[in-house]
C-alpha positions as CSV (number, residue, x, y, z in Angstrom):
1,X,-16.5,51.3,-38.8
2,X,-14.6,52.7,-41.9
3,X,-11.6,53.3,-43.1
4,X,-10.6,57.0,-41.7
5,X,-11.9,55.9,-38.4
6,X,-11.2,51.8,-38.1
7,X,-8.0,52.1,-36.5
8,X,-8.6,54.5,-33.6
9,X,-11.9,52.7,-32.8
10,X,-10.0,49.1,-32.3
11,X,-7.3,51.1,-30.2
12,X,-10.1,52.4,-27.7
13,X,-11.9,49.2,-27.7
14,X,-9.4,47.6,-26.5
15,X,-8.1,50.2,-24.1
16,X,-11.4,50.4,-22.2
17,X,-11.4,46.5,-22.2
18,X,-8.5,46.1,-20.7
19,X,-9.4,49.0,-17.8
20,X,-12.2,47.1,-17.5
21,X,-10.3,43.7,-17.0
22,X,-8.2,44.9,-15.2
23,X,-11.0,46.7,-12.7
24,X,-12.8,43.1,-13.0
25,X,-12.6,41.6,-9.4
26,X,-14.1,38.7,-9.6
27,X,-14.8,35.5,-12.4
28,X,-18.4,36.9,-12.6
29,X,-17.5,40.5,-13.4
30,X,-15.0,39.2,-15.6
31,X,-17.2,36.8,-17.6
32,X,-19.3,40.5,-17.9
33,X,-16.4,42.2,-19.6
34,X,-15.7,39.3,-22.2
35,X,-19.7,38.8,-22.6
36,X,-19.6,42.8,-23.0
37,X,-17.3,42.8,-26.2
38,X,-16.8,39.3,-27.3
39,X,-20.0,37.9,-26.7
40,X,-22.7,37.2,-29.4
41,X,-24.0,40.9,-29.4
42,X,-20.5,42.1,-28.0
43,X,-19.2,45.8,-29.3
44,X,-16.2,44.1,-31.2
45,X,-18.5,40.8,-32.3
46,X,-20.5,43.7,-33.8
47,X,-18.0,45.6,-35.6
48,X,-16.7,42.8,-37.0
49,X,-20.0,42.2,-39.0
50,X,-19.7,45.8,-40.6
51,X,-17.3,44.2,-42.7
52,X,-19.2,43.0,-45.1
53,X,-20.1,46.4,-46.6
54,X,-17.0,47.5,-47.1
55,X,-14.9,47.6,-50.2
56,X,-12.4,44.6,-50.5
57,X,-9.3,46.7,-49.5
58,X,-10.9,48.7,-46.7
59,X,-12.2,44.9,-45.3
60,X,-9.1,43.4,-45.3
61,X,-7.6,46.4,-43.4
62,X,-10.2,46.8,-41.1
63,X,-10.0,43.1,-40.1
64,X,-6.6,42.6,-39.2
65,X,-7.4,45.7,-37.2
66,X,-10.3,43.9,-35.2
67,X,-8.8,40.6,-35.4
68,X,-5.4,42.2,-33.7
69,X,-7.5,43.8,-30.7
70,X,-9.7,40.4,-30.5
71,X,-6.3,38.8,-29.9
72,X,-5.3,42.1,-27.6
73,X,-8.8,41.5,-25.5
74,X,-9.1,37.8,-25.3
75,X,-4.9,37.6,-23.8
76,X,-5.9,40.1,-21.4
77,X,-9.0,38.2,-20.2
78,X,-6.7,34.8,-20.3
79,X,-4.1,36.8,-17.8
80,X,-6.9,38.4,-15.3
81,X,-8.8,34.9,-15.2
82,X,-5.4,33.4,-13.8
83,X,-4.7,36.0,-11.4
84,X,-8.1,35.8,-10.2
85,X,-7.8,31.8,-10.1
86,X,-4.8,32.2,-8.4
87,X,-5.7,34.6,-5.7
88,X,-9.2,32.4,-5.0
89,X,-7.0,29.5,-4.4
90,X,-4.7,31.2,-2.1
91,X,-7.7,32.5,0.0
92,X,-8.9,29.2,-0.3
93,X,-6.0,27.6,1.2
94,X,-5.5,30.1,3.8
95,X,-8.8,29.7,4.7
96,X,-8.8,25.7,5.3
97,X,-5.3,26.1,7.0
98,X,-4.9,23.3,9.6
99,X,-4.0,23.8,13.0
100,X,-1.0,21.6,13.8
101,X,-1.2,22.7,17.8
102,X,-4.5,21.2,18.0
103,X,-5.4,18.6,19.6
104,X,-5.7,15.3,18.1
105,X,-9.7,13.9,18.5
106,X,-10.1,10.9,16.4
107,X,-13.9,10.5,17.4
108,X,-15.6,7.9,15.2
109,X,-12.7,8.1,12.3
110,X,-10.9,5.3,11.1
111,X,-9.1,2.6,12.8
112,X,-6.2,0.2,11.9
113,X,-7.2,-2.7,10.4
114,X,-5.8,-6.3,12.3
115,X,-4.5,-7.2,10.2
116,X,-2.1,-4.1,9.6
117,X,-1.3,-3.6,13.2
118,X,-0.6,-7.5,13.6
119,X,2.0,-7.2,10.7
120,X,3.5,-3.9,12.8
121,X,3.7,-5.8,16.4
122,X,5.7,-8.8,14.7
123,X,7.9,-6.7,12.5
124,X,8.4,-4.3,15.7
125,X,8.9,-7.8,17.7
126,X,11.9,-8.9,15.3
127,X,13.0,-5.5,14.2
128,X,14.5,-5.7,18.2
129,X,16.5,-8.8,17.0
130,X,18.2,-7.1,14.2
131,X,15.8,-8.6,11.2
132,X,15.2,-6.1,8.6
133,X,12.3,-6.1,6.5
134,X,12.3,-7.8,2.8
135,X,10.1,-7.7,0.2
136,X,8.9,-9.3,-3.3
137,X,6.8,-9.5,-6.1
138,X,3.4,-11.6,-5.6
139,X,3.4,-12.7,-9.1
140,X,6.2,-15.3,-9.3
141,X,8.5,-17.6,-11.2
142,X,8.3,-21.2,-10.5
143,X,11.2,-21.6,-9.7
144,X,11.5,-18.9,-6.8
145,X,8.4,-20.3,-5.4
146,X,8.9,-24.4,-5.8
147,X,12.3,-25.6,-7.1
148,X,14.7,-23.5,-5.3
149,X,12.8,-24.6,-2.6
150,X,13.5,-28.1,-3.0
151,X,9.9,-29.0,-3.5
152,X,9.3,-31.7,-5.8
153,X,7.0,-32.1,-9.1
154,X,5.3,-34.5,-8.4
155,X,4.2,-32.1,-4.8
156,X,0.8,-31.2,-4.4
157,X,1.5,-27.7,-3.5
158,X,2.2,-27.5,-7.8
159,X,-1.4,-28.4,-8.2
160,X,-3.8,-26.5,-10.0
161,X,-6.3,-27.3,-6.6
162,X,-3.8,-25.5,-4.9
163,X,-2.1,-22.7,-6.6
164,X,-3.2,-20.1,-8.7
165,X,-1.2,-20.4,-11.9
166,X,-1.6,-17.4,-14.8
167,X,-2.0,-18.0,-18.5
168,X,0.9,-20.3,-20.4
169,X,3.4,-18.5,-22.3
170,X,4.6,-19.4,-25.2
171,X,7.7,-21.5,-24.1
172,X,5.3,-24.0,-22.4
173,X,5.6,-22.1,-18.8
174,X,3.2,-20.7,-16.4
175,X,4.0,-17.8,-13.7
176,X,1.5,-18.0,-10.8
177,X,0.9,-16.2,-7.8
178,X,3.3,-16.8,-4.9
179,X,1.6,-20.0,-1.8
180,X,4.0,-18.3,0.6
181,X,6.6,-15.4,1.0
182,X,9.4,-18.3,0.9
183,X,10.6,-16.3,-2.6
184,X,12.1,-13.4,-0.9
185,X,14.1,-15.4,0.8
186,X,15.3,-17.2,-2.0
187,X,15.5,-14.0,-3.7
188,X,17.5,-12.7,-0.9
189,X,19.8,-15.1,-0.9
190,X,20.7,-14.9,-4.8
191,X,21.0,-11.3,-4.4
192,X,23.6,-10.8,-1.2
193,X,25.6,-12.9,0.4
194,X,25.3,-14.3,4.1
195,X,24.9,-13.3,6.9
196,X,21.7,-12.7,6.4
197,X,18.5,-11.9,8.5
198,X,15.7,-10.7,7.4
199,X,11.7,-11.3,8.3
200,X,9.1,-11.6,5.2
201,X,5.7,-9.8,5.6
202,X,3.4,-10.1,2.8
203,X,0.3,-10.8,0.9
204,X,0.3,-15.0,-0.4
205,X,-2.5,-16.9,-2.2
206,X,-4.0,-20.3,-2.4
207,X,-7.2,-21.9,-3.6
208,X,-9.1,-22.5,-0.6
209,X,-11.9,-20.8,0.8
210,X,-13.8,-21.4,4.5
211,X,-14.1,-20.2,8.2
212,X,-10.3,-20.7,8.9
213,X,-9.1,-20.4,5.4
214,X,-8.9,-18.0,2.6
215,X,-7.9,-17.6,-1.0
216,X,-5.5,-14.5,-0.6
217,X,-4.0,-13.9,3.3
218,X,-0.7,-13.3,5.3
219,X,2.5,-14.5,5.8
220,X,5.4,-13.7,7.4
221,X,8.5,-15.3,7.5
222,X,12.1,-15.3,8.8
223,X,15.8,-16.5,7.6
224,X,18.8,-16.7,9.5
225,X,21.8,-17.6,7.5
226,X,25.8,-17.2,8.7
227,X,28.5,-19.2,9.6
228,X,27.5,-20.3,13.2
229,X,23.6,-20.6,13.8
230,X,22.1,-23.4,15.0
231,X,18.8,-25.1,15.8
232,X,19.2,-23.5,19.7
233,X,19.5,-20.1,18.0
234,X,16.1,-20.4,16.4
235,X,14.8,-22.1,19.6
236,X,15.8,-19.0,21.7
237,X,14.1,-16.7,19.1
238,X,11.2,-18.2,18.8
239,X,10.2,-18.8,22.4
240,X,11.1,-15.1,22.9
241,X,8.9,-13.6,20.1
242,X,5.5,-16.0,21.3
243,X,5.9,-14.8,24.8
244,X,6.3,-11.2,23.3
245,X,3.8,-11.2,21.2
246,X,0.8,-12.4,23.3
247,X,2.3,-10.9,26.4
248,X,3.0,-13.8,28.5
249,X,6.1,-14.2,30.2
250,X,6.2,-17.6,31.3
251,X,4.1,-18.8,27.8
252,X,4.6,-22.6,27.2
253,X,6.4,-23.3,24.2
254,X,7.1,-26.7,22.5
255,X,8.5,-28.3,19.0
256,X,7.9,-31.2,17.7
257,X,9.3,-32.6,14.7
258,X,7.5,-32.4,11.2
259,X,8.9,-32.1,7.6
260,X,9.2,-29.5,5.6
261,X,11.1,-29.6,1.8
262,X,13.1,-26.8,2.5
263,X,14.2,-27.4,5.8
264,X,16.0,-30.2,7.6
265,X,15.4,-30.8,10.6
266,X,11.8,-29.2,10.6
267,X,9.6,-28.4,13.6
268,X,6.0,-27.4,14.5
269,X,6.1,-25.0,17.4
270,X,3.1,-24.9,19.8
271,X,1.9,-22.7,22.4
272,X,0.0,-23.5,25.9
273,X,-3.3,-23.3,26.2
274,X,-6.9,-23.8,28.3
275,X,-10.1,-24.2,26.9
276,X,-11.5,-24.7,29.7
277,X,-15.4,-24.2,29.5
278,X,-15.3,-24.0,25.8
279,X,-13.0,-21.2,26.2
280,X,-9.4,-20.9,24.6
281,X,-6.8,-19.2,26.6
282,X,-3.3,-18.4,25.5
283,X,-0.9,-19.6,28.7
284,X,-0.7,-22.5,31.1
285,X,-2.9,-25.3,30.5
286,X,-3.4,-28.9,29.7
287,X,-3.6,-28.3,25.8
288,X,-1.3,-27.2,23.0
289,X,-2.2,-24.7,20.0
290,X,-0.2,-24.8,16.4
291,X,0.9,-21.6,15.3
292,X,4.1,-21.8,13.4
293,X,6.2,-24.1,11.2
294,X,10.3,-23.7,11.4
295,X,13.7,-25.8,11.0
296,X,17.3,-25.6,9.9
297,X,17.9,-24.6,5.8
298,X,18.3,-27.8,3.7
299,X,21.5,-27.6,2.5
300,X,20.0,-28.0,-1.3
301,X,18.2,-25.0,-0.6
302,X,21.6,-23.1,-0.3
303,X,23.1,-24.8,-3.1
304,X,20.3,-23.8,-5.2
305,X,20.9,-20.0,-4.2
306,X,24.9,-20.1,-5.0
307,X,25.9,-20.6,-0.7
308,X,28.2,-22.9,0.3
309,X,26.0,-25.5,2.8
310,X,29.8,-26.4,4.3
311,X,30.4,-22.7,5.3
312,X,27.2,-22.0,5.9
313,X,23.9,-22.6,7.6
314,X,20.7,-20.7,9.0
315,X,17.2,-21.5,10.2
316,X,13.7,-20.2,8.5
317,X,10.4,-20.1,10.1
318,X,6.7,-18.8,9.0
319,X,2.8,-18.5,10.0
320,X,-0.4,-17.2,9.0
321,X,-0.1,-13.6,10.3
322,X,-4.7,-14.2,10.1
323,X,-4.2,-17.3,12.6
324,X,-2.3,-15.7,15.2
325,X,-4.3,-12.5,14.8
326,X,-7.3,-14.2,15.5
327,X,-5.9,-15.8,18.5
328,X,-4.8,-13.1,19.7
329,X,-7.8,-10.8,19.4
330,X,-10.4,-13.1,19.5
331,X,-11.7,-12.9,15.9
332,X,-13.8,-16.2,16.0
333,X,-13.9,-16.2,11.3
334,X,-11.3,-15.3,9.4
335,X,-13.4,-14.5,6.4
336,X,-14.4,-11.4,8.5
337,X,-11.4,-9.8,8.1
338,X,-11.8,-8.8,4.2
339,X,-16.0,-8.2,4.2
340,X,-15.7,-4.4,4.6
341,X,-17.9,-4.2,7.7
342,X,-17.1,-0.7,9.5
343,X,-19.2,-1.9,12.5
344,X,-16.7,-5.1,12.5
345,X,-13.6,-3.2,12.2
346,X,-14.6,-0.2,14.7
347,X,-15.1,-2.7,17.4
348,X,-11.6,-4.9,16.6
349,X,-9.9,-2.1,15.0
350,X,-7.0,0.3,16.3
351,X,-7.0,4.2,16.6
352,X,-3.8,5.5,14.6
353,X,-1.6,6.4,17.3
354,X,-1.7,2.5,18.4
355,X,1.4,2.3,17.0
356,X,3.5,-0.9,18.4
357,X,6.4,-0.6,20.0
358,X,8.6,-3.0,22.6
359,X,9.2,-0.1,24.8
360,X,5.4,1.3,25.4
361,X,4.5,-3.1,26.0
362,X,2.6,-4.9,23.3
363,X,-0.9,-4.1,22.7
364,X,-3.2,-6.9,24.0
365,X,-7.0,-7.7,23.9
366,X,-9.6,-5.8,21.4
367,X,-8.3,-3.2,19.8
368,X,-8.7,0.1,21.7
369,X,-11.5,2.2,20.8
């Protein structure tokens, strides 16, 4: 290059680059193009190191000439390798298009997980009563978990054996990670006033560990609160959702009185059941099987929430969503429902379109594979 002819050679450099860019249809003969004039031994990589025989005013001509038509080449490889990203991607899309009208063959694919579908049938159970689903954090305050709950200090529930508490702060106090979903309803009830009726699912954790128990499961609870409910109300609903639930019409129900903090009064509920030949059986029999704890709001609990326990009253109730999951599907350890076994959950697991529902019938037995 020099300085009568510098200028013109740039100018067709980089108008045969870009016909050749532009000709480039695909990465690889576009990757030849910029290897072609801005690689190592490239035609402008080369004329760019004639400069240094030049005279200083000629060089510093003739390289804002090159450096210009580097700029030139290298935007019009930046705009052809988008392009051709862009069309790859569309043939690449139309290409892997689904078929909607298909259809649907789950084969050996995933299944719902019992736990999942068992939260579904009791939300799908209650939704039918006019509950509506709550929610709340799992890390909580102690006072959402224990004292607006009425429970005492000196309770061992507060233990460190028994609940998961997280670092101190600085002010002396601990959060720690909610024993039951009871929070939501206190939550709940500081949030909105009555009536209220709502049904807890969700995660809780305690220190305990073996066949029956574990250190993180599932609750659910319920809360009823309004001007006129009473312990019959709860008795009606309760009754109704067991026999709905394991799909027996004329299921044996029973409570018998217990104590709970936050409720008063407070009763167990049991089921009927045979286990006959070392066999249980949900329905008539000579035996009874715990599954769920209830009673009437304490009144302090109320008070403790801002609600008026003289205009006001409501019934709670709660269970391990695990216990009656396994008595309903047979699942002799609970600790087998968080070891990741495929071969476990592909024989008690559900197909995705199991979906419960009141007006299909509950789903009963293993799940269907």
């Amino acid at each position: 290059m020099n300085d009568g002819t510098g200028l013109e050679q740039a100018s067709q450099m980089v108008a045969a680059a870009t016909a050749e860019i532009t000709a480039a249809a695909t990465p690889a003969a576009l990757e030849d193009v910029r290897v072609k004039y801005l690689g190592r031994r490239g035609r402008l990589t080369l004329a760019m190191r004639e400069l240094g025989v030049l005279d200083p005013e000629t060089r510093r001509q003739a390289g804002a000439t090159l450096n210009a038509a580097k700029e030139a080449i290298t935007a019009a490889l930046a705009e052809a390798a988008e392009r051709l990203g862009r069309a790859a991607l569309e043939q690449r899309l139309a290409a892997e298009r689904a078929d909607v009208t298909l259809p649907v063959d789950y084969g050996g694919g995933g299944r719902i997980h019992p736990i999942s579908q068992t939260i579904d049938e009791i939300v799908a159970i209650f939704g039918e009563m006019g509950f509506v689903v709550a929610e709340g954090p799992h890390i909580e305050e102690d006072f959402y978990n224990f004292t607006a709950l009425n429970i005492p200090p000196e309770h061992p529930a507060r233990q460190e054996h028994d609940t998961f508490y997280l670092p101190e702060r600085p002010d002396g106090t601990r959060r720690l990670l909610r024993t039951h979903t009871s929070p939501v309803q206190i939550r709940t009830m500081l949030a909105q006033q009555p009536p209220i009726r709502i049904i807890v699912p969700g995660r809780t954790f305690r220190a305990d560990h073996d066949a029956t128990h574990s250190p993180m499961f599932h609750q659910v609870e319920g809360l009823v609160i309004d001007r006129s409910t009473h312990m019959g109300h709860l008795k009606g609903c309760l009754i109704e959702f067991c026999r709905t639930f394991f799909a027996v019409d004329d299921l044996p129900v029973r409570f018998r009185p217990s104590y709970f903090p936050f409720t008063e009064p407070s009763a167990e509920v049991d089921i009927g059941c045979s286990r006959a030949a070392g066999r249980l059986e949900i329905g008539a029999g000579g035996d009874w099987l715990e599954i769920l704890g209830s009673g009437m709001v304490h009144p302090k609990v109320l008070q403790n929430c801002g609600i008026d326990p003289t205009q006001y009253q409501g019934f709670a109730f709660g269970m391990g969503i695990e216990r009656v999951a396994m008595l309903k599907y047979g699942t002799p350890d609970l600790r087998t429902f968080y070891e990741s076994d495929l071969r476990w959950l592909r024989y008690y697991g559900f197909l995705p379109l199991d979906i419960p529902s009141l007006v299909r019938g509950p789903l009963v037995g293993v799940g269907a594979a």
